[in-house]
C-alpha positions in Angstrom: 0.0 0.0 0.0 1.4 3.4 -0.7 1.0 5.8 1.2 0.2 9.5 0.4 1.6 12.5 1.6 -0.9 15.6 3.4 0.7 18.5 4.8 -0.4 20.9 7.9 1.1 23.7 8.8 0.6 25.2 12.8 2.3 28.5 13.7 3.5 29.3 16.7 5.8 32.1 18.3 8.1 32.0 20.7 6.5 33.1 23.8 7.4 36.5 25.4 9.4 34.9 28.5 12.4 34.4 27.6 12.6 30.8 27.3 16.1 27.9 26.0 16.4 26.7 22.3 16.4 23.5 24.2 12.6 23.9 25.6 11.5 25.3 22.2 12.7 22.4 20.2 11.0 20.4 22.9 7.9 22.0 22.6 8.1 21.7 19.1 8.5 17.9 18.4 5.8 17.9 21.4 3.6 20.4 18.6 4.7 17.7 15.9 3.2 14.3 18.1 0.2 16.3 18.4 -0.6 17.7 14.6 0.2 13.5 13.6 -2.2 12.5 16.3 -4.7 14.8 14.9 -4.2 14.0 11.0 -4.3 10.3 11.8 -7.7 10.9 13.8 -9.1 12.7 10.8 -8.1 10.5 7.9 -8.7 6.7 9.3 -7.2 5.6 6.1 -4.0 6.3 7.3 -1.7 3.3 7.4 1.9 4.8 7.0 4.2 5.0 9.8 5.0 8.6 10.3 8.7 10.3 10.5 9.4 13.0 12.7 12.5 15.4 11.8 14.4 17.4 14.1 17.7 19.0 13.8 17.8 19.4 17.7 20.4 16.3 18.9 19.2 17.6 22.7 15.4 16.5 21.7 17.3 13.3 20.3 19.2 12.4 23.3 16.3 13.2 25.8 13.4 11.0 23.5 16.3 8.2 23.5 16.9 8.1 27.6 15.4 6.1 29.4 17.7 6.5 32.6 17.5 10.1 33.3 14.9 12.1 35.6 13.8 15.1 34.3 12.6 18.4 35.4 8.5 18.3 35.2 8.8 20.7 32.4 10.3 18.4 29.9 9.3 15.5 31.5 5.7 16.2 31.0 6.4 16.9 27.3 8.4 13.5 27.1 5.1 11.8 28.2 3.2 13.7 25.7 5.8 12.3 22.7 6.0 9.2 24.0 2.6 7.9 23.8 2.5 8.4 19.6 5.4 7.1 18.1 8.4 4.6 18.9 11.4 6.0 19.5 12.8 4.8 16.4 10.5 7.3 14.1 12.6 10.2 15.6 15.0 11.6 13.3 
């Protein structure tokens, strides 16, 4: 089966508070979970395994460990990118 490719665009800003590349790379592949959650809900056809891209190796690393305690703030946004995809679709 070949699978077809649908684009979605969000748009966010950086929020006033001053706040680390880190935590904004974080709370965008957190952003990225949620859009494919949302395609996948509205097209049920959807059968492809989905690839997320990030040029952030700190998101990497912290999606990869499993050994580490967190602060809540990423920790909670680790949950949240956890429950959609394996590890493995991280890029």
């Amino acid at each position: 089966m070949r699978c077809i490719a649908h684009f979605f665009a969000k748009v966010r800003v950086a929020p006033l508070k001053t706040v680390s590349i880190p935590r904004l790379e974080l709370m965008a592949a957190t952003l990225a979970v949620q859009v494919d959650k949302f395609i996948r809900a509205e097209l049920h056809t959807l059968k492809c395994d989905s690839v997320f891209w990030t040029d952030s190796l700190s998101v990497l690393m912290m999606i990869n460990n499993v050994n580490k305690r967190f602060p809540v703030f990423v920790a909670s946004r680790l949950a949240k990118i956890e429950q959609a995809p394996d590890p493995a679709q991280w890029r």
